[in-house]
C-alpha positions in Angstrom: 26.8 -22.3 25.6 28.0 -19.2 23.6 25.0 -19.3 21.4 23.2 -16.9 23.7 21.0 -19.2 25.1 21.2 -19.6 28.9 21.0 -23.1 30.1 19.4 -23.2 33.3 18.8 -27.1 34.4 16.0 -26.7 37.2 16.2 -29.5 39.7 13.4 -28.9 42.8 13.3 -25.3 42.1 17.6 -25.0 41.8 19.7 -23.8 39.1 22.7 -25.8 38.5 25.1 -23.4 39.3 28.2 -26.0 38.3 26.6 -26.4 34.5 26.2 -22.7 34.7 30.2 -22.4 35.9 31.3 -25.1 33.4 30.0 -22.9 30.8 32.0 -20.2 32.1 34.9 -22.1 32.0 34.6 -23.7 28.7 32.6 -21.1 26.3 33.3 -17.4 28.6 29.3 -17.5 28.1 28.5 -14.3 29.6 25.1 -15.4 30.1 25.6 -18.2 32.8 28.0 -15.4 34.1 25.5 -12.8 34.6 24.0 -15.5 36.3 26.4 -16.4 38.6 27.2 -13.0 39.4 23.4 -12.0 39.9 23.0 -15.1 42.6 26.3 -15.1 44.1 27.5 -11.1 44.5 25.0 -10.2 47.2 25.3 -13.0 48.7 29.0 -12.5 49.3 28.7 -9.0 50.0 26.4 -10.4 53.4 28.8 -13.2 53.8 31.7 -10.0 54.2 29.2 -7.7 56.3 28.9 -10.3 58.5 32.3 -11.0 58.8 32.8 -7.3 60.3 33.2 -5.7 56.7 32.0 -2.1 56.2 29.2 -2.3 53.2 31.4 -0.4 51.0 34.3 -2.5 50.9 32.2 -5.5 51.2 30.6 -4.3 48.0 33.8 -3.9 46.2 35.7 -6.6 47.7 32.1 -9.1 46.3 32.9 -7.5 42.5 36.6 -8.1 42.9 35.5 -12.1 43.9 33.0 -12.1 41.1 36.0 -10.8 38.5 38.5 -13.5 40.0 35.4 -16.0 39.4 35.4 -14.9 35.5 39.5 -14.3 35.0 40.2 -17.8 36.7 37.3 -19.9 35.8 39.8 -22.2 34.4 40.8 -23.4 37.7 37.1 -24.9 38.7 36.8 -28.6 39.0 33.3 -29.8 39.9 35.2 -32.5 40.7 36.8 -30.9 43.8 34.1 -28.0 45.3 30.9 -27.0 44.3 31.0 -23.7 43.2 29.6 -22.2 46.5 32.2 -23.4 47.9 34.5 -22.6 45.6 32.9 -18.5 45.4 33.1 -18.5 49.1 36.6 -19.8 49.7 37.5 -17.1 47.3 35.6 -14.2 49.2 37.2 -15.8 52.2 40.7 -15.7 51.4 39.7 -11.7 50.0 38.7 -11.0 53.5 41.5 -12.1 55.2 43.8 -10.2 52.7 41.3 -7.1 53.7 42.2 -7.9 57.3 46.2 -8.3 57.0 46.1 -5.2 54.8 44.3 -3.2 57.4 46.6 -5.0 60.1 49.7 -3.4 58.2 51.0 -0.5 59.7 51.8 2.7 57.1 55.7 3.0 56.7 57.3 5.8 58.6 57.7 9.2 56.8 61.3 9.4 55.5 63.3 12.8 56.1 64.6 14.2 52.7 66.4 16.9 53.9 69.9 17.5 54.9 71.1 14.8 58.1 71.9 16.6 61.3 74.4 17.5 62.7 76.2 14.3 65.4 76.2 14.6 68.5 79.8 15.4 70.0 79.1 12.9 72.6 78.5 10.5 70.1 81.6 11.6 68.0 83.8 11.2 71.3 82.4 7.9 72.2 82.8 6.6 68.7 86.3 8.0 68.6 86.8 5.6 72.1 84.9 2.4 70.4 87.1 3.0 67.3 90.6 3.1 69.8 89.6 -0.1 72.0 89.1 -2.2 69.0 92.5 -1.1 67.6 94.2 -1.9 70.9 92.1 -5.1 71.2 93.5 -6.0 67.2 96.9 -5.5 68.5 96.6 -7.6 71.2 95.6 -10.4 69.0 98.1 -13.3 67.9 99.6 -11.9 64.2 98.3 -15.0 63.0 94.5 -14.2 63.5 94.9 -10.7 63.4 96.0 -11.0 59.7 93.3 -13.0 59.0 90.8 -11.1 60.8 92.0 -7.9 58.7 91.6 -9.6 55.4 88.0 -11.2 56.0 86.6 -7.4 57.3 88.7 -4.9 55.6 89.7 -7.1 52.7 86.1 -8.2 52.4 87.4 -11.5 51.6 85.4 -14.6 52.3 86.8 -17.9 53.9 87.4 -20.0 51.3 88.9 -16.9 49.0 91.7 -16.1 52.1 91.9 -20.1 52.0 92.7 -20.0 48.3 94.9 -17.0 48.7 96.9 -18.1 51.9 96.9 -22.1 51.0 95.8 -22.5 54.6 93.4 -25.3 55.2 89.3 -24.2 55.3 88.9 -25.1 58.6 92.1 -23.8 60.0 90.8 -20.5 58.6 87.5 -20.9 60.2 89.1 -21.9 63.3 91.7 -18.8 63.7 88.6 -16.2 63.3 86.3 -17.5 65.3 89.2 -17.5 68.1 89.9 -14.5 67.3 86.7 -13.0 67.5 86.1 -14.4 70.6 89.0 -12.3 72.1 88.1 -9.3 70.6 84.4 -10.0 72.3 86.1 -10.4 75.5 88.7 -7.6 75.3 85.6 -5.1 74.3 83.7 -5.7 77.3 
């Protein structure tokens, strides 16, 4: 179909808009593209407008379907849609992208400049926190509380303060999770 010639088969007044799409697909004839485009654009600019679309996005959102319908013509099977269906789904799938996009709230403006000062409530209270958790580490059997030092402060994971220790896994596993239980319940 590259030859220049448009190939048109008229059936009952129709154009065969899968030879037309084939051609696309096979040859890039830009001739059974202008084609496509000139039938199917307005027709999914209405299809968006009536889906609650402003005209001007509709418009732009129909040439972005018609550009997808050239770059991935590759992908149609007459086999699988015809290629209304196929235009459509695309337009489809475009509007609901519109919709999520519009659904998406902008990001909060970031502060550049220098942090604040803390509060010296906060830094009191902190100070507090920071002392109960040292008396509740204390309190802890030195078994667990060694091991509970070298999986947070260490930064160590289980099977590394398994390897280094030559205690089993599980016994590992065991003596933090008790012990962070009682640090739960002595934080309260």
């Amino acid at each position: 179909m590259g030859t220049g010639k448009l190939r048109v088969v008229e059936a009952s007044c129709e154009t065969d808009w899968a030879a037309l799409m084939v051609a696309v697909r096979d040859s890039q004839d830009r001739e059974a593209f202008a084609a496509l485009f000139q039938h199917f654009a307005p027709r999914v600019k209405g299809f968006l407008m009536k889906s609650g679309t402003d005209a001007a996005m509709a418009e732009d959102c129909a040439q972005d379907v018609m550009a997808t319908l050239w770059n991935k013509a590759a992908l149609y099977d007459p086999a699988r849609a015809s290629v209304a269906t196929w235009v459509f789904t695309i337009a489809r799938n475009r509007r609901i992208d519109l919709a999520r996009k519009a659904r998406r709230p902008e990001p909060d403006a970031l502060d550049w400049g220098p942090d604040s000062q803390p509060d010296q409530a906060d830094i009191y209270e902190a100070g507090q926190e920071t002392a109960r958790l040292v008396a509740a580490l204390s309190a802890l059997p030195e078994k667990q509380r060694t091991l509970i030092q070298r999986a947070f402060y260490g930064e160590l994971s289980h099977s590394e303060i398994a390897a280094e220790t030559g205690l089993p896994l599980g016994t590992i596993k065991s003596r933090i999770r008790l012990a962070l239980d009682r640090l739960r319940q002595n934080m309260k």
